[in-house]
C-alpha positions in Angstrom: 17.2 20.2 -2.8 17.7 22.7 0.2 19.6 21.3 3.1 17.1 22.0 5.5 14.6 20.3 3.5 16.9 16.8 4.7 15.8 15.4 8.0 18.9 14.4 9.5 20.0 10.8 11.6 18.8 11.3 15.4 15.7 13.1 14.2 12.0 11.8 15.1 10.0 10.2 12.2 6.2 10.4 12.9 4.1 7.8 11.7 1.0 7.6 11.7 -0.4 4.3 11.7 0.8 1.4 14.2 0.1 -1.7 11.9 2.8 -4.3 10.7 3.8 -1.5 7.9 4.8 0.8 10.8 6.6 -1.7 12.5 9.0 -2.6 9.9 9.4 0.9 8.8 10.4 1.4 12.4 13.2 -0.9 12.7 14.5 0.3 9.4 14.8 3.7 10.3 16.2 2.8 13.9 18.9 1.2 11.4 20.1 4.5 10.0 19.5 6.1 13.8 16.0 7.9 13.4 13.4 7.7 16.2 9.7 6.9 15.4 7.0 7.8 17.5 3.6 6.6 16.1 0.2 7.9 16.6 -2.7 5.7 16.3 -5.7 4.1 18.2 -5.1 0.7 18.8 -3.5 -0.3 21.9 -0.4 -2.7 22.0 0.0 -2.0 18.1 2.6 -3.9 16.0 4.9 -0.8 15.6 4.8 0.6 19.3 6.4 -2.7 20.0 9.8 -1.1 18.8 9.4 1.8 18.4 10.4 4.9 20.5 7.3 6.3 21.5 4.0 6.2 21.3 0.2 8.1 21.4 -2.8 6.6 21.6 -5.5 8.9 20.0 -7.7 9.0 17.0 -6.6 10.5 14.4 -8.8 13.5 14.3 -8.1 14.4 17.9 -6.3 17.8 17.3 -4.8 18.3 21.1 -3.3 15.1 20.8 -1.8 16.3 17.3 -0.4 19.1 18.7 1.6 17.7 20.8 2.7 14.9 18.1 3.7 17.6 15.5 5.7 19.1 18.6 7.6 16.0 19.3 8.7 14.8 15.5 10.3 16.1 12.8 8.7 14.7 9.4 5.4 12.6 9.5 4.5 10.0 7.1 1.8 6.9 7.6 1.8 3.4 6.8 -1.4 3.0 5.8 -3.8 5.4 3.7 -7.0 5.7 5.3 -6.0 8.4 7.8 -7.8 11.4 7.4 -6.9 13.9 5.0 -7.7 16.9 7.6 -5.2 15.1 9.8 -2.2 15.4 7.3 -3.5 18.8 6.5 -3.4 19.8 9.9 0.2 18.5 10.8 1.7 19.7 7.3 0.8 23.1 8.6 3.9 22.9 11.5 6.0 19.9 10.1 6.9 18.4 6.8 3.9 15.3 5.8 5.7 13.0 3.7 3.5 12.0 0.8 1.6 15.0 1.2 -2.3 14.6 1.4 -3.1 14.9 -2.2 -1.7 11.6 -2.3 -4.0 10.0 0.9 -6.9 11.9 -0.9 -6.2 10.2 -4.6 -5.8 7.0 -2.9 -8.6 6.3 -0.4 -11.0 7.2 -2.7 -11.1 4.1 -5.7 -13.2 6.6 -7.8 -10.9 9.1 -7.7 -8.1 6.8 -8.2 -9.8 5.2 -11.6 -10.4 9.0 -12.3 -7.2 9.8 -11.6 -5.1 7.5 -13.7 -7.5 8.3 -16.8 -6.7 11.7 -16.9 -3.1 10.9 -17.0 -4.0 8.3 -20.3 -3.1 4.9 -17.9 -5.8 2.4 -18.6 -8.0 0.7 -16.1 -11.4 -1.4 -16.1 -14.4 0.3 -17.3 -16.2 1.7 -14.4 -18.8 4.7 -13.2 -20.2 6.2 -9.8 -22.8 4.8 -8.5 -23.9 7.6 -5.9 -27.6 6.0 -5.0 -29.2 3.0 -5.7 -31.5 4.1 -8.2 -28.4 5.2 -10.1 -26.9 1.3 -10.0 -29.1 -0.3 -12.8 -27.7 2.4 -15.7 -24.5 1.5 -14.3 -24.9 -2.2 -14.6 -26.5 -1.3 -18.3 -23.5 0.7 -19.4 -20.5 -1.4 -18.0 -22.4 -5.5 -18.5 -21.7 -7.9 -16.2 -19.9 -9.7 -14.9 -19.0 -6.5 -12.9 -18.0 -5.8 -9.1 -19.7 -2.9 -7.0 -17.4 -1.4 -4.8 -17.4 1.3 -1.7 -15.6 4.3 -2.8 -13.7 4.5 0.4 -12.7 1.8 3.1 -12.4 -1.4 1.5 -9.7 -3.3 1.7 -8.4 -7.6 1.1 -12.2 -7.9 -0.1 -14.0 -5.9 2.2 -16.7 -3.8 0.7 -17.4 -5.2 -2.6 -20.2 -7.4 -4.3 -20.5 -8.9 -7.4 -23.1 -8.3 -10.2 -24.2 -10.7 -12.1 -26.8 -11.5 -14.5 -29.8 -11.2 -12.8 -28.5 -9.4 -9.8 -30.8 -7.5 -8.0 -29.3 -3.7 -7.9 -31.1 -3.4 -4.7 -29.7 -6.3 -3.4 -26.2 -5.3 -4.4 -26.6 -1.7 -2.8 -27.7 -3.1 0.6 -25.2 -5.6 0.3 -22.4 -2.8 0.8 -24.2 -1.0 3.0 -25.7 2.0 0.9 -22.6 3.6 0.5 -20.9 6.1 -2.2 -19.8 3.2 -4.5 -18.1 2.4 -8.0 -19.1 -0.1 -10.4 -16.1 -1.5 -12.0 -16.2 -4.2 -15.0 -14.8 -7.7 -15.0 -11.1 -7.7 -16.3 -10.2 -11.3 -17.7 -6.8 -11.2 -16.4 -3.9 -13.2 -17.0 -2.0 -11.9 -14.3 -2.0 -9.4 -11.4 1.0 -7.3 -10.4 2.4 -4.6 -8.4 5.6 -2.1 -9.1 6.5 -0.6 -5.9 8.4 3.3 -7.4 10.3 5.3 -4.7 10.7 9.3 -5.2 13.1 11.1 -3.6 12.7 15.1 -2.7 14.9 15.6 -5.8 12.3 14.3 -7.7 14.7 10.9 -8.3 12.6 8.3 -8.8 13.2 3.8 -8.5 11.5 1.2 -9.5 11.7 -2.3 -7.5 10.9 -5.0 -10.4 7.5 -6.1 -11.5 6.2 -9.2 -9.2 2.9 -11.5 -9.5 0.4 -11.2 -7.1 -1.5 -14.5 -6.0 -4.5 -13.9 -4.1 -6.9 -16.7 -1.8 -9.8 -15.3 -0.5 -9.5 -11.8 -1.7 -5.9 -11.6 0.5 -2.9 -11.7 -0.6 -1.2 -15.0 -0.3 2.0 -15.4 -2.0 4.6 -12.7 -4.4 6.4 -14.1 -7.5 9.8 -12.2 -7.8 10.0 -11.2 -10.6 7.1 -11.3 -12.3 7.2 -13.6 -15.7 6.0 -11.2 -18.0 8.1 -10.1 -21.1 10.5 -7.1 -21.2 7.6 -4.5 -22.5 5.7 -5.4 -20.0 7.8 -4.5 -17.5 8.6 -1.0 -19.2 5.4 -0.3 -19.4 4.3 -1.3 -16.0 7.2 0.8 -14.4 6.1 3.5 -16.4 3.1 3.7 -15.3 4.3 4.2 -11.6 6.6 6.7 -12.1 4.0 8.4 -13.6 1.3 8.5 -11.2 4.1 9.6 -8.3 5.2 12.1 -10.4 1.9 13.4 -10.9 1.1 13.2 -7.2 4.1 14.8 -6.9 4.9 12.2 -4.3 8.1 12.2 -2.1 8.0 8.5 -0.3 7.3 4.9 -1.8 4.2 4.6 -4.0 2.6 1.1 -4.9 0.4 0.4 -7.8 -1.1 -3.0 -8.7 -1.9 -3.8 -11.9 -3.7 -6.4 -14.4 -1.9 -7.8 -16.7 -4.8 -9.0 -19.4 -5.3 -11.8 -21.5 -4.3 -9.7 -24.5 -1.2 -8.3 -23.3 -2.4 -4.6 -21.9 -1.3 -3.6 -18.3 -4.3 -1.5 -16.6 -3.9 0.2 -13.0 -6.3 -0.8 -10.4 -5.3 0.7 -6.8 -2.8 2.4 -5.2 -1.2 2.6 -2.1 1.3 5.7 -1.2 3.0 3.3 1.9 4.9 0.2 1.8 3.1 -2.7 0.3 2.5 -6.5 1.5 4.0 -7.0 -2.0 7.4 -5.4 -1.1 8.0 -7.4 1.6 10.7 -9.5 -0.2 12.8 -6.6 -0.2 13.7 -7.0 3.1 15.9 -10.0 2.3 16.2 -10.3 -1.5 17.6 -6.4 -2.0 20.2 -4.3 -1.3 18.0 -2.2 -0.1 14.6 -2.4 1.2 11.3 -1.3 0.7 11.1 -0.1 4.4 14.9 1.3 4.1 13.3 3.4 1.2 10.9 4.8 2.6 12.7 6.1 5.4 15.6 7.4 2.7 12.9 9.4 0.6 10.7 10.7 3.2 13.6 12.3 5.4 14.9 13.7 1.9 18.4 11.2 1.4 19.7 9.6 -1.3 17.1 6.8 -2.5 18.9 2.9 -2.3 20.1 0.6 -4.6 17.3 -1.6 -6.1 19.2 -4.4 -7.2 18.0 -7.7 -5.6 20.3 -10.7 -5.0 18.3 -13.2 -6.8 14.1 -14.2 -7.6 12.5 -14.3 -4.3 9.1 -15.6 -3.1 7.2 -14.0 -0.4 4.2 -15.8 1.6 1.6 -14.6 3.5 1.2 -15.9 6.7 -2.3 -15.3 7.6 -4.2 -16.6 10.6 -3.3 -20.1 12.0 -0.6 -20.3 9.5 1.4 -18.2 12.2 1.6 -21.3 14.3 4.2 -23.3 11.9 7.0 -20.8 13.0 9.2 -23.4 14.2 9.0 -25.6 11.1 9.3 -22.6 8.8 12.6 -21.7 11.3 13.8 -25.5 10.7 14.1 -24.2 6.6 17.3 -22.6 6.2 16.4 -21.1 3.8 13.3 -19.6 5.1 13.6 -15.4 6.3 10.9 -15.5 8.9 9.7 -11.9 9.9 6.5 -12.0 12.6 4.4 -9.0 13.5 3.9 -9.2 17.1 0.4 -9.8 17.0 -1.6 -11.4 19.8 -4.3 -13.0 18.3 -4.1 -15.2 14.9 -7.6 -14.5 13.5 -9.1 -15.8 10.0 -7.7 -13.8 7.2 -5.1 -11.5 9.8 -1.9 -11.3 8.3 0.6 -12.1 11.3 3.6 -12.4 9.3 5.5 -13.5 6.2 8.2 -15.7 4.8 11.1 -14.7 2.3 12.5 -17.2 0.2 15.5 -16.2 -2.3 16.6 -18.1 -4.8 20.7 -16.9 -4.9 21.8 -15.1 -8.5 
């Protein structure tokens, strides 16, 4: 690893994306004395609230990225649907850390299922669906139950339908809007899980453990640390994440969630080349965090001790649920962490809530 590949302390991270991600990756890196400045369209943003700077502009605005690239010294994002033109454009005048073959693997759930098959990782069964006409061999060649997805976009739910016997393919491709889609087959799961892998510019790579995942409505809800699944398991599920970054050739934190089946076989479902909700508990429960990582890989430093201090729960606060802060401040041994948002909508994440249980 060249020197001047290493971004040093005092140095200008660029993020773009200003979402709750952002603003936690923000105070980490103030803790090891980097700047952020963060680019995105939203006004009043979770992560301009601490961070050093910020520009309001869409991401495809190239004036506007100019005059980011000019101002920063490494770019990453905290979330991955910014535009792959955008990363390609700043990684021609400053280093874009995961680089945009990762954004393009990820945003794209068919490429991502594509993607992990070629490297001999299993996943559902599933196939394009490009048209509607093409939706009915689909359903004939995977069965249902099945789930029809949008390619792109979707997100805690958002974009998918169900297919079930004696769904109306029709029906099912108006109900996502007509768009590029993938038709994936119903996994009878026994457990969901995510391994969040960090890769340093050395090509170093960590594993935080194996946690459950427990959805409610499609979002996440609450994080089991670790995850009660037997050694192998957890082998293999690491594994599988340090393979996909290495393919990706990824420098940053990559997450991959995972099914753990009913007959003992882990199979990828997405990825996400960021922080994760499912990380969150590193910000109490480890030596160092998820956020801390990220910041140590992308500015090319030595990648953090994952040991954790004990299992640790993480829970979602989404919504009203914001509203309990000072009962969940009453529980001492409650880590509250709140994002700054001004409006608790239905399903909005507005926060979370560590819980260790000491070693």
């Amino acid at each position: 690893m060249a020197g001047k590949d290493i971004i040093a302390p005092g140095a200008t991270i660029g993020m773009l994306g200003g979402g709750q991600l952002g603003r936690m990756t923000a105070l980490a890196a103030a803790n090891l004395g980097y700047k952020v400045h963060v680019l995105t369209p939203e006004q009043d943003s979770p992560a301009s609230q601490v961070c050093a700077a910020t520009t309001i502009a869409d991401y495809t605005d190239r004036a506007a990225l100019e005059a980011f690239a000019a101002s920063i010294d490494v770019v990453t994002y905290e979330f991955e649907n910014v535009p792959v033109e955008a990363a390609e454009f700043l990684m021609e005048r400053v280093p874009v850390r995961p680089g945009p073959e990762a954004l393009r693997v990820a945003q794209d759930r068919l490429r991502e299922k594509e993607f992990a098959a070629n490297l001999g990782i299993g996943t559902a069964p599933f196939r394009a669906v490009g048209a509607a006409d093409e939706l009915a061999s689909a359903i004939a060649a995977i069965g249902t139950p099945s789930v029809l997805k949008t390619r792109r976009m979707g997100y805690d739910g958002k974009g998918q339908t169900k297919i079930l016997p004696g769904t109306n393919p029709d029906d099912a491709w108006a109900a996502i809007g007509g768009q590029p889609a993938i038709l994936e087959g119903f996994v009878s799961f026994h457990m969901e899980i995510s391994v969040i892998v960090a890769r340093g510019l050395d090509g170093q790579t960590l594993c935080y453990p194996p946690v459950e995942n427990r959805h409610v409505n499609h979002i996440l809800d609450t994080t089991i640390v670790p995850a009660p699944i037997p050694p192998a398991l957890v082998a293999e599920a690491e594994e599988i994440a340090r393979k996909m970054a290495e393919a990706l050739d990824l420098v940053g934190l990559l997450a991959v969630e995972m099914f753990v089946t009913e007959d003992g076989r882990v199979l990828m479902n997405e990825i996400a080349p960021r922080p994760h909700n499912s990380g969150h508990w590193t910000m109490d429960a480890c030596v160092t965090s998820q956020f801390e990582q990220m910041v140590r890989a992308v500015c090319g430093l030595p990648l953090g001790s994952v040991e954790r201090y004990g299992d640790a729960e993480m829970k979602n606060l989404i919504g009203d649920e914001a509203h309990d802060w000072l009962e969940i401040l009453r529980d001492p041994a409650a880590k509250l962490h709140l994002y700054g948002k001004a409006e608790a909508r239905p399903g909005r994440k507005m926060g979370h809530v560590n819980r260790i249980v000491r070693k």
